[in-house]
C-alpha positions as CSV (number, residue, x, y, z in Angstrom):
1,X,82.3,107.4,88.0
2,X,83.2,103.9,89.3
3,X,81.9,102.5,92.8
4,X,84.2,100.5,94.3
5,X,83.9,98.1,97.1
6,X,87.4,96.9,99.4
7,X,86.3,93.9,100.4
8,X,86.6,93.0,104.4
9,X,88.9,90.0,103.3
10,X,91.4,92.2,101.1
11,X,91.7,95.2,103.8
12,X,92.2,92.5,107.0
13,X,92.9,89.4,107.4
14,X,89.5,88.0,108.8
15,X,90.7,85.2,110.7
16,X,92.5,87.6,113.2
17,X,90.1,89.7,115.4
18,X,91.3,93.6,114.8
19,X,94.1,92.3,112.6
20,X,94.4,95.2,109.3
21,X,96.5,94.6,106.4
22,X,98.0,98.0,105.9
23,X,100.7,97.2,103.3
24,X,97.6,95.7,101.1
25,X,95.1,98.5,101.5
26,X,98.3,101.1,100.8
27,X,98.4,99.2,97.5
28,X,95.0,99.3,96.3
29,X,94.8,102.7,97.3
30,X,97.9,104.0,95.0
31,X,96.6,102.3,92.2
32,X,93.0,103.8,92.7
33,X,95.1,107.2,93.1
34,X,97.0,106.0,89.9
35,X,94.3,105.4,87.7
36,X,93.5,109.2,87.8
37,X,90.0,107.6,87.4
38,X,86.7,109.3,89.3
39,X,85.1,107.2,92.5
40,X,83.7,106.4,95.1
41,X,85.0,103.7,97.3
42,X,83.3,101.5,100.0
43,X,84.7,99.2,102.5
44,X,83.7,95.8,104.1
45,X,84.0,95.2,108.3
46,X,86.6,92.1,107.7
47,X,87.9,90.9,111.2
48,X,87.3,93.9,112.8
49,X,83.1,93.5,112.7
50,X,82.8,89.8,111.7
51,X,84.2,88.2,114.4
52,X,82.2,89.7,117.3
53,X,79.4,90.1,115.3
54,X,79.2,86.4,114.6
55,X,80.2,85.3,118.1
56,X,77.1,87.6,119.5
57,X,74.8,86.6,116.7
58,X,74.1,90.6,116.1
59,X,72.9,89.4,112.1
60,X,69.7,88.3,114.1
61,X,69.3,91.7,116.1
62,X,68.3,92.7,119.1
63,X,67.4,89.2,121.1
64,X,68.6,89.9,124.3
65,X,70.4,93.1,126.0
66,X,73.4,90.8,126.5
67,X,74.2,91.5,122.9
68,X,74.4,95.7,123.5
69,X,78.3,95.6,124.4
70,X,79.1,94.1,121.3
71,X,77.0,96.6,119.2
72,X,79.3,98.9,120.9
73,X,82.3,97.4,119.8
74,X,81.1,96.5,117.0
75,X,80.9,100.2,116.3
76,X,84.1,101.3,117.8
77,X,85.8,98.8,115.8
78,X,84.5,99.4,112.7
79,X,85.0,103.0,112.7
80,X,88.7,102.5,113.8
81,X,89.0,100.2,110.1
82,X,87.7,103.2,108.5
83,X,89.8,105.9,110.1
84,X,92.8,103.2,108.5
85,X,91.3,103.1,105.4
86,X,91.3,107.0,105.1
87,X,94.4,107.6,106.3
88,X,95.9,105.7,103.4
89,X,93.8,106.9,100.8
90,X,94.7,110.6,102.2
91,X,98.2,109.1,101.9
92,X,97.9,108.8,98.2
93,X,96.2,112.3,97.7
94,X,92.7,111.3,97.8
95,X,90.8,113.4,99.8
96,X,88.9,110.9,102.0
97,X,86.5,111.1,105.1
98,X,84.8,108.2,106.8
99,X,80.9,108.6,107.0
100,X,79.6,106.0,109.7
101,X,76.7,104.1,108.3
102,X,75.4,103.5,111.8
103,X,76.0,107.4,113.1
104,X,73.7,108.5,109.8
105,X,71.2,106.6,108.8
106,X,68.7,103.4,110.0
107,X,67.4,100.2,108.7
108,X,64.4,98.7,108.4
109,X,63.8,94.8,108.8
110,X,67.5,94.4,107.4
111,X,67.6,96.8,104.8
112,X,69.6,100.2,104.5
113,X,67.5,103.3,104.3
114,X,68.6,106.7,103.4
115,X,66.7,109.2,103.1
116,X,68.8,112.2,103.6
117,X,71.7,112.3,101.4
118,X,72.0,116.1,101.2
119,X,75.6,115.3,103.4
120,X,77.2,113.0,101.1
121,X,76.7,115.1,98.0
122,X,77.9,117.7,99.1
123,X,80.8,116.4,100.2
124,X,81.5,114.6,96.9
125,X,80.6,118.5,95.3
126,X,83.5,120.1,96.9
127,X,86.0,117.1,96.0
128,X,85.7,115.5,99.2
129,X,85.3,111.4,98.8
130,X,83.0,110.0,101.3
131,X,83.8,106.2,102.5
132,X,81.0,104.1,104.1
133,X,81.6,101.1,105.5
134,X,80.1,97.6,106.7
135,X,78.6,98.7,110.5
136,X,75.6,97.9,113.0
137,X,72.7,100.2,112.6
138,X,69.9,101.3,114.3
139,X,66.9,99.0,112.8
140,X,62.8,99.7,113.2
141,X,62.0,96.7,113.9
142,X,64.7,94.5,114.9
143,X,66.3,97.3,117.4
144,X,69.5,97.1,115.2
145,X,70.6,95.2,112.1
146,X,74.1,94.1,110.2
147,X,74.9,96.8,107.3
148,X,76.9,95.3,104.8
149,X,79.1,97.4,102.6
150,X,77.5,95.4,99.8
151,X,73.9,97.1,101.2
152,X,76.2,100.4,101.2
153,X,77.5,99.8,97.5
154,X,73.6,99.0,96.1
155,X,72.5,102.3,98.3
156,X,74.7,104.4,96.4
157,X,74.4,102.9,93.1
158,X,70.9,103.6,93.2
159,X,71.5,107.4,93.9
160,X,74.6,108.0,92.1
161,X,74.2,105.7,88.8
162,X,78.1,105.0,88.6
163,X,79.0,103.6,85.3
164,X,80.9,100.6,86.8
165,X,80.2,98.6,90.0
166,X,83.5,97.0,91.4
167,X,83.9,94.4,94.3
168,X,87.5,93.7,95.4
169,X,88.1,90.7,96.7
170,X,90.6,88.3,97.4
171,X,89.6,86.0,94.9
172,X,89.7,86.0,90.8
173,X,86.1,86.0,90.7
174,X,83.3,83.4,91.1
175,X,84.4,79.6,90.6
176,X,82.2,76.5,90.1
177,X,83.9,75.5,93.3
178,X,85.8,76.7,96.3
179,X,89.3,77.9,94.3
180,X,91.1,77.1,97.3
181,X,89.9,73.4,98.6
182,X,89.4,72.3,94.5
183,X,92.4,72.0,92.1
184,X,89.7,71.6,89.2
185,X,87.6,74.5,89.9
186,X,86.6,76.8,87.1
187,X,86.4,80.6,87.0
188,X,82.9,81.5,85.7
189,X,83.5,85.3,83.3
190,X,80.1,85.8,83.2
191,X,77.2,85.1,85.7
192,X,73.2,85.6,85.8
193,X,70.7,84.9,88.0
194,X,70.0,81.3,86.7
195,X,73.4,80.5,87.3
196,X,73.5,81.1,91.1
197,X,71.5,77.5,92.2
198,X,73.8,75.6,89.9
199,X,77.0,76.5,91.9
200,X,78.9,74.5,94.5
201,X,76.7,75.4,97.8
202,X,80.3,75.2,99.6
203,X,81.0,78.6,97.7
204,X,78.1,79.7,99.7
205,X,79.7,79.5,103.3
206,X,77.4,82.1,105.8
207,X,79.2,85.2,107.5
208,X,76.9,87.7,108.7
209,X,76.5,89.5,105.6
210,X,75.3,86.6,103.4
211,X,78.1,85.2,102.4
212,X,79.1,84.9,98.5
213,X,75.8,84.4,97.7
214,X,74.5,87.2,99.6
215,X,76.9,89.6,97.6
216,X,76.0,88.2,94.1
217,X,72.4,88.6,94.5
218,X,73.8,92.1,95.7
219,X,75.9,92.6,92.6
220,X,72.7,91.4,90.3
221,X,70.4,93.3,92.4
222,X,72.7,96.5,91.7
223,X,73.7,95.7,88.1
224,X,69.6,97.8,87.5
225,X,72.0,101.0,87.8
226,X,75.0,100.7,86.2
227,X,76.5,99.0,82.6
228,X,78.5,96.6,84.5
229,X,79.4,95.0,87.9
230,X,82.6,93.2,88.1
231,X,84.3,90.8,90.9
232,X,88.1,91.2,90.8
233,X,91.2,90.1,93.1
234,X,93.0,92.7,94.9
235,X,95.8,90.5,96.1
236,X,97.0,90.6,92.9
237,X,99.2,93.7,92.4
238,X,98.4,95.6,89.5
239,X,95.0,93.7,89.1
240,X,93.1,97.0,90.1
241,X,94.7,99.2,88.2
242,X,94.9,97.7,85.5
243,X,91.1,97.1,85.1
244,X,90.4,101.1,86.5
245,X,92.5,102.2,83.3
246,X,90.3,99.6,80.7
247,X,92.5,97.4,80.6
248,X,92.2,92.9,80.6
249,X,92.0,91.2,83.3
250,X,90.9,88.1,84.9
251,X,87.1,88.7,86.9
252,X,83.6,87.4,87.1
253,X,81.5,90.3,85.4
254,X,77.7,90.0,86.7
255,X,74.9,90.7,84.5
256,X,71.5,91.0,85.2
C-alpha cells in the first residue's frame, strides 16, 4: 500500500483565501485511479485553513476567546476542501469519504493522538478509502492545536506500515535553495537528517504547520515505517503516475 499526501499547495492555490484548484486535483486523482495501485491518500488545508489560521495565530492555541470564530471557520472550511477532494476522487471511481481529524480524535501539546482506530479500518476493510485532512483539533493542554496532514500522514504510517510514503507538492523536490527566487539552485535526490541545517534557511519559510522544514523532519520521522518516503511535483502531469507505476522520475527521496 502507498500513503499519499496532496499537498495544500497542489489542491489550492494558497495565496487566495477559499480559492481550490479543481482541474489540478481532477488530475492527480485520475492518475492515482490510473495506476490501479492500492492507497491511502491524505490532504493538506492549503488556502482554505492557512490563511485564517495564520491571521488568528490558531498554531499557538487557545490565547484568547477572540480566536473561537476562526476555529470555527477554520473547521467549516477545511471540511468543505475535503468534501472537493472526494468528490473528484469518487469521480474517478475511488470510493472516498472524508474523516474529519478534528470531529475524531484530539491532540496533546501539538501532537495527533489516536487511539481509536477501529473506524478507519473498517472502512478501508469494506473498500472504502478514508481521507484525513490538515484541521484544528481539540488539544489537552493548549484548548486546541493545528493538525497538519503531515501529523495525519506519520499517524497512519505508524498504524498501517505502507510500503511507500509520498508527499505531493508543487515542487520537484528539496533544492539547496528556493527553486523559484535562485536560477542556480540544486535539486537534492537524496536527504538525511544531517543534511537539514546545511540548507538555505529561506527554504525554511514558517506557515502554521512548520513549513518545509517542519514536513522533512516529518518525512524522516516517518521514514521508521516504511522502505521509502519521496517528495514529488504534482504540477507536473504525468509526474504521479508515472512514479505510482515504478517508473523514473525527478524527487527528493528521504532517508532516515
Amino acid at each position: 500500500m502507498i500513503l499519499i499526501k496532496l499537498g495544500g499547495s497542489v489542491i489550492t492555490d494558497k495565496s487566495q483565501y477559499r480559492k481550490f484548484n479543481q482541474e489540478q486535483t481532477a488530475r492527480l486523482c485520475k492518475e492515482i485511479a490510473n495506476s490501479r495501485k492500492g492507497v491511502m491518500i491524505v490532504h493538506g488545508a492549503g488556502s482554505f485553513g492557512h490563511v485564517i489560521a495564520k491571521q488568528y495565530q490558531l498554531n499557538k492555541g487557545l490565547q484568547d476567546f477572540g480566536q473561537i470564530p476562526a476555529v470555527a471557520q477554520v473547521q467549516h472550511d477545511t471540511r468543505e476542501l475535503s468534501l472537493k477532494v472526494t468528490e473528484e476522487l469518487i469521480k474517478v471511481g475511488i470510493p472516498a469519504v472524508s474523516v474529519p481529524p478534528g470531529s475524531c480524535f484530539v491532540m496533546e501539546n501539538g501532537r495527533l493522538i489516536v487511539k481509536d482506530d477501529e473506524a478507519i479500518k473498517g472502512l478501508m476493510h469494506i473498500g472504502v478509502m478514508p481521507i484525513m485532512f490538515g484541521d484544528v483539533v481539540a488539544d489537552r493542554r493548549k484548548g486546541f492545536s493545528i493538525c497538519s496532514g503531515d501529523q495525519a500522514m506519520e499517524v497512519l504510517a505508524r498504524k498501517f506500515k505502507p510500503k511507500t510514503i509520498l508527499f505531493v507538492s508543487d515542487v520537484d523536490g528539496l533544492y539547496t535553495a528556493d527553486p523559484k527566487k535562485d536560477p542556480n539552485a540544486k535539486l537534492i535526490e537524496n536527504v538525511d537528517i544531517s543534511m537539514l541545517d546545511n540548507i538555505d534557511s529561506e527554504l525554511m519559510v514558517a506557515d502554521v504547520t512548520g513549513g518545509i522544514r517542519g514536513k522533512i523532519e516529518e518525512m524522516l520521522s516517518i521514514c521508521q515505517d516504511c522502505d521509502e518516503c519521496v517528495l514529488i511535483n504534482g504540477t507536473v502531469p504525468g509526474r504521479l503516475e508515472a512514479f505510482l507505476k515504478g517508473e523514473d522520475v525527478v524527487c527528493t527521496r528521504v532517508k532516515v
